[in-house]
N, C-alpha and C positions, 0 to 999 in steps of 0.2 A: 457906694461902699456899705453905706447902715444894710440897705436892700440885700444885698451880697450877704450880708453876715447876718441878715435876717431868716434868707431863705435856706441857708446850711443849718440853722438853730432848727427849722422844722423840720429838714431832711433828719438829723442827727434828733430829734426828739421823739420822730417816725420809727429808727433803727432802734433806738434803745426800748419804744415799746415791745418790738417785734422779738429782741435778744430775751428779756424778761419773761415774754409770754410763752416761751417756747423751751419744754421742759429738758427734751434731748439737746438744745443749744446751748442751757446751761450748765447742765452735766456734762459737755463736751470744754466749753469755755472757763468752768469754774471747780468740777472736781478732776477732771484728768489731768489740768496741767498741775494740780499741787499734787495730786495724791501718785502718781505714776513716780516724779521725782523721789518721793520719801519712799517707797514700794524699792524704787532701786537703790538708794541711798543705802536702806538697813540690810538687802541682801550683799550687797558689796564695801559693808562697813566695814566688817574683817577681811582685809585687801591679801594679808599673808598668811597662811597655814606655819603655825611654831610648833615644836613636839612631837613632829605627824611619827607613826609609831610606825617600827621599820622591824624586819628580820633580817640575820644574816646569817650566810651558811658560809665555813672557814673552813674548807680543805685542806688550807697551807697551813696552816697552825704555827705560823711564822710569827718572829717579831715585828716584821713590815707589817704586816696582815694586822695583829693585834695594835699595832699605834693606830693603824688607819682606822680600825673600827671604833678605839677610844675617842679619835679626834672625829668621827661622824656623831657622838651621842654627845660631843659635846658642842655642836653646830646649835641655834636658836632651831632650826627649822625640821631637824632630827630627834626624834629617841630610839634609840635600842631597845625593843620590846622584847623579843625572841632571840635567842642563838640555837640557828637547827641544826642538825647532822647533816641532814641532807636536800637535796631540793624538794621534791617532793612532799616532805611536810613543810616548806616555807607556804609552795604552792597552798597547799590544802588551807593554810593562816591568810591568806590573798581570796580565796577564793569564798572564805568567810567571813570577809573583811575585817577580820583581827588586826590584820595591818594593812598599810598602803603601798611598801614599795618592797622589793629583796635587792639584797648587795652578796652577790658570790665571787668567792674570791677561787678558784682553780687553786688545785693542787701544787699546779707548778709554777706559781706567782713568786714565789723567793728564788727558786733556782732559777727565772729569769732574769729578774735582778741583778745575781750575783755572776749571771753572766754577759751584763752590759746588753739584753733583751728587752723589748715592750714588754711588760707584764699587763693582764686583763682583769678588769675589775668587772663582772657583767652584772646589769643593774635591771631588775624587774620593775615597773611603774603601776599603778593603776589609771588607766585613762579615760575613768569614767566624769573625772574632773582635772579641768586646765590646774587645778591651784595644787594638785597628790602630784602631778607631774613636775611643775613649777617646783615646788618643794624641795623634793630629791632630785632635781637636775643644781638645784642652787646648793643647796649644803652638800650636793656628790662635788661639784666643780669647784667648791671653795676647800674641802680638802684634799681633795686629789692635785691641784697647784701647791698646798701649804709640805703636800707627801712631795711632789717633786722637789719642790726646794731642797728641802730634808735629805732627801737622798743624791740629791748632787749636792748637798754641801758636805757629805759624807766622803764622798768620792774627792773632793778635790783634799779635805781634808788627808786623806793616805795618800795621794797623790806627794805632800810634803810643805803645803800651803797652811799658813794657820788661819785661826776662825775669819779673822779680818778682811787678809788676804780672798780666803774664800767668795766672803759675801763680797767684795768689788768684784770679783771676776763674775760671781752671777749676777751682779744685777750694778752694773756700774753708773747706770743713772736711777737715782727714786721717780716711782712712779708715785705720784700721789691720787687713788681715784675717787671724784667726786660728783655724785650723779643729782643733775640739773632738775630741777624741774615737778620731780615725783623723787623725791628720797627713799620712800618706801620700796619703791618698785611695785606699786602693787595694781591692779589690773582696774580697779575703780575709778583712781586718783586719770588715769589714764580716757577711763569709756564716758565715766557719766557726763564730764564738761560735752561732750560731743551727741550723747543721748540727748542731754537736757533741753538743747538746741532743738534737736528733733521735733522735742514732743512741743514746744511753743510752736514751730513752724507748722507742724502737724494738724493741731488743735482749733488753730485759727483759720488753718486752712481749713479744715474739714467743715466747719460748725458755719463760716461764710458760704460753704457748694450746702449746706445744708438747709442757709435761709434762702437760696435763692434757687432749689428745688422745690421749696415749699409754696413759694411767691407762684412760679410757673405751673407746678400742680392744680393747687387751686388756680390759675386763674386771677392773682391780683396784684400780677407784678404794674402793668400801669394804674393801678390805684392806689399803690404804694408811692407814688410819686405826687405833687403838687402840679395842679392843671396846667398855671402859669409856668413850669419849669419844663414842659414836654417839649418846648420848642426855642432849642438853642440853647439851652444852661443846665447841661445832664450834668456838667461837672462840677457842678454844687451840687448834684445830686450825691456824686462818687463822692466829694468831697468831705459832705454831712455825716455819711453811714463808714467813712475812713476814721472822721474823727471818734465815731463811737467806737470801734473796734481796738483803734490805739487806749483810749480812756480807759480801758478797760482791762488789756494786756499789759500795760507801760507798770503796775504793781506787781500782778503777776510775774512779767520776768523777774521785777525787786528781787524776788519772793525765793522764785528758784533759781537764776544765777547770783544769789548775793548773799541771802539770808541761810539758805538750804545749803551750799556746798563752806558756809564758815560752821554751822552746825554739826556738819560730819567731819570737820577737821581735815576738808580735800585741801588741794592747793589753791590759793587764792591770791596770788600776787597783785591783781589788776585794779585799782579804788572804782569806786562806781561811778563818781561824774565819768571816768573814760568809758566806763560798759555802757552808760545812760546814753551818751553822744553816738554811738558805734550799734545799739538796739536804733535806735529810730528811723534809720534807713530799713533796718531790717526788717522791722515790724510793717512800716510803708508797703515795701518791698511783697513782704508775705501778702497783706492786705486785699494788692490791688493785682497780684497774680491770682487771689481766690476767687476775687470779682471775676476774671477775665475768664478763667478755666469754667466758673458757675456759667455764668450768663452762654457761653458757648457750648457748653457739651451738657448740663446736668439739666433732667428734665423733671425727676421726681425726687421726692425728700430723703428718701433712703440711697437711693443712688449711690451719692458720694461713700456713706459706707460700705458698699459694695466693690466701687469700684477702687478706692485710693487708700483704703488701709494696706491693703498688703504693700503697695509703693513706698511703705516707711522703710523699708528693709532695703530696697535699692539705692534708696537717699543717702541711707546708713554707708553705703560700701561706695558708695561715687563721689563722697564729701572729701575723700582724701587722709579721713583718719586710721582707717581699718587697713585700706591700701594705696598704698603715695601712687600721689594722683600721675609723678613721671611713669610710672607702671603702667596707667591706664591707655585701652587701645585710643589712638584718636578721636573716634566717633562719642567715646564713651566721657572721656573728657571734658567735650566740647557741651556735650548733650548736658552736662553735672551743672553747667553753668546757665540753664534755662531755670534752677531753681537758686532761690536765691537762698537756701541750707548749705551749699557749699560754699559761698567768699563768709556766710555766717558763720558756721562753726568753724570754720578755718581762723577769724580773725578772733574771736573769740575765746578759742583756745589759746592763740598769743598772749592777750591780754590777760585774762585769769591765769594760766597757769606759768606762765614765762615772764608777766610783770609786761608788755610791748605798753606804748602809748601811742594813742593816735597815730601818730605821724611814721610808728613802724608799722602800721595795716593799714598804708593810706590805697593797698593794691584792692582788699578786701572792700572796703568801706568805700570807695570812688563806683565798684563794682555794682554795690547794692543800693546806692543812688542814682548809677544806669537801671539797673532793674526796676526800680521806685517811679522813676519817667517814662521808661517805655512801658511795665503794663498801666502806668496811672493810662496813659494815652490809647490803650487798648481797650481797656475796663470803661473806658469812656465813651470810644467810639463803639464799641460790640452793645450799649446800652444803647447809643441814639440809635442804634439799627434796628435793635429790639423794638424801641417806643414806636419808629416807624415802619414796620413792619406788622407792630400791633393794633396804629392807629388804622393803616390801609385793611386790615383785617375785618376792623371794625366798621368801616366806610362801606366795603362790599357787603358786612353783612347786613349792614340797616339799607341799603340797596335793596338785596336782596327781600329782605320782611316788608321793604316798601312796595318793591312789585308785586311780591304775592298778595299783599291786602289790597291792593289795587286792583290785579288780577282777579281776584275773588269777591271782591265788590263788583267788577263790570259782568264777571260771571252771574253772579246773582241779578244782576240788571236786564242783563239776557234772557233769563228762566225767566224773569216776572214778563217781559214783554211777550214772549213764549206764552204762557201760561195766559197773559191778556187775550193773546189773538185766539186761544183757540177756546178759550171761554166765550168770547164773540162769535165765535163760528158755531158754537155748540146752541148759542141763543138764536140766530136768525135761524139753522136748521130746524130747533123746534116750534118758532113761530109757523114758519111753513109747513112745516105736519101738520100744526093745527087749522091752518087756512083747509 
């Protein structure tokens, strides 16, 4: 046992020199995963657009028309900047971006009304950003339900109902709406729990295919290992260079699922002993996937970012948060769960933003303790193959240097004997000349 935990202290003493010494490992390891988090923190700090500044053109010049436009400037998410005549100058206001959205109301918006007709509100948006759309879709919908009411409790009112009466017949049960989760509604409280995930899973992955293109590049992936450990106990080896990797991320996540999202005031329902217990598979998980994908596919140090940066972006849409994952075709599904970013951010999200414990993502977290076992067992085996593939490598080639110096010593034994005989032959023909 001492032995055991003697030879992981050298594996793991091995790893941490190599993380240190290696300048692109630690700028991948130590400022991407803080600095990316707070990068999107402050761009999606302001989750909702308030006062976005609005024009409107009033053909009807109605009393309906004129409530509806008082009750849109008095919306959080609206102001009334402009009242044009016509569209065309709202346009040219849009087109200058003086404003973000127009609201035209048609000439014959009251005479529909008043003749029990849809009347049309046509609403211009700017869609050069989700959050000008966002805006005026939520302050157009919240008074355009507040005008319906309004106008059916008109009608029931002449109908012969009084105000009372009225309101039970429109709405005979309360609704009371209370939105879960993200109260704001706002588009941050929503992405970054599920970014944040990314860039750990990302980061760790990239910066392990990193050290172990460098190992193979040069040339000194078996010197990186202990003589006595090359035959049968690779898995102290995985062991040592997992435990550096964890030691070193287990603050980092702190950092940014704990520290970083109570900072920007996202949602945070989840305490940390549960995120602490629910990371450790995950962090394993990542680990011993980036061991097994290094050791098998990446052959030079740059590589990995070549080839597995842009895969952040399919992770992103196969995790299930952008698009539910029952949506996804099967293959695509199936394939989400070869990384272990999807049962991560999935169970993850439960717990920070919904408050789950343990025991409601025991689907997630069972998942990324399969994941943790089978690539440890992979990452393991794809090493002894390597170490024996590199040993046999090395065997033919000092074979090889052995025959050729061989070879070229007997050669050279030849020439001298060569060279002997006919030095002899050139001496008896000259004695006989001289006889």
């Amino acid at each position: 046992m001492i032995k055991n935990l003697k030879d992981i202290w050298t594996v793991f003493s091995i790893e941490v020199r190599r993380v240190f010494g290696d300048r692109m490992v630690l700028l991948i390891f130590f400022l991407a995963p803080i600095l990316y988090p707070f990068i999107f923190c402050f761009i999606y700090h302001n989750e909702n657009v308030e006062n976005m500044s609005i024009a409107v053109v009033d053909e009807a010049q109605c009393e309906e028309s004129k409530r509806f436009i008082h009750k849109l400037d008095a919306t959080p998410e609206l102001s009334v900047a402009y009242r044009c005549n016509n569209l065309a100058e709202a346009h040219r206001l849009m087109d200058d971006h003086e404003v973000r959205s127009v609201f035209y109301f048609p000439n014959d918006f009251s005479s529909r009304l008043a003749t029990l007709r849809t009347a049309r509100v046509v609403v211009f948006s700017d869609m050069s950003s989700f959050y000008f759309y966002k805006a005026a879709l939520t302050g157009g919908n919240a008074v355009l339900i507040d005008e319906m009411h309004t106008i059916e409790l008109q009608r029931y009112e002449k109908s012969g109902l009084s105000s009372e009466e009225a309101r039970i017949q429109m709405q005979p049960v309360a609704v009371d709406n209370t939105t879960l989760f993200n109260p704001s509604g706002g588009y941050g409280s929503f992405f970054l729990p599920c970014l944040m995930m990314l860039v750990i899973h990302q980061t760790l992955f990239l910066g392990i295919c990193i050290l172990t293109g460098d190992a193979r590049e040069n040339r000194k992936s078996l010197r990186l290992i202990p003589p006595h450990l090359r035959h049968g106990s690779v898995q102290r080896v995985t062991t040592g260079r997992a435990l550096c990797y964890l030691l070193i991320y287990v603050p980092i996540c702190i950092l940014d699922l704990w520290f970083i999202p109570r900072w920007f005031n996202l949602p945070q329902l989840g305490n940390l002993y549960t995120i602490l217990l629910f990371l450790l598979p995950f962090i394993l998980a990542v680990i011993f996937f980036g061991m097994t994908v290094g050791n098998l596919v990446v052959r030079q140090k740059i590589s990995p970012m070549l080839c597995f940066v842009f895969f952040s972006l399919v992770l992103f849409f196969i995790t299930g948060m952008v698009w539910p994952q029952e949506s996804l075709p099967r293959f695509w599904y199936l394939f989400s769960y070869l990384f272990p970013s999807t049962p991560g951010v999935q169970g993850y999200v439960k717990i920070a933003s919904m408050g789950a414990q343990l025991a409601e993502v025991r689907t997630e977290y069972m998942a990324l303790w399969i994941q943790a076992a089978v690539y440890f067992a992979t990452a393991t085996l794809v090493l002894s193959a390597q170490i024996f593939i590199r040993r046999r490598q090395n065997i033919i080639n000092h074979n090889l240097r052995r025959i050729r110096k061989e070879g070229i010593g007997a050669l050279q034994g030849n020439l001298l004997d060569i060279l002997q005989r006919k030095g002899g032959a050139t001496s008896k023909t000259n004695n006989d000349n001289a006889l």
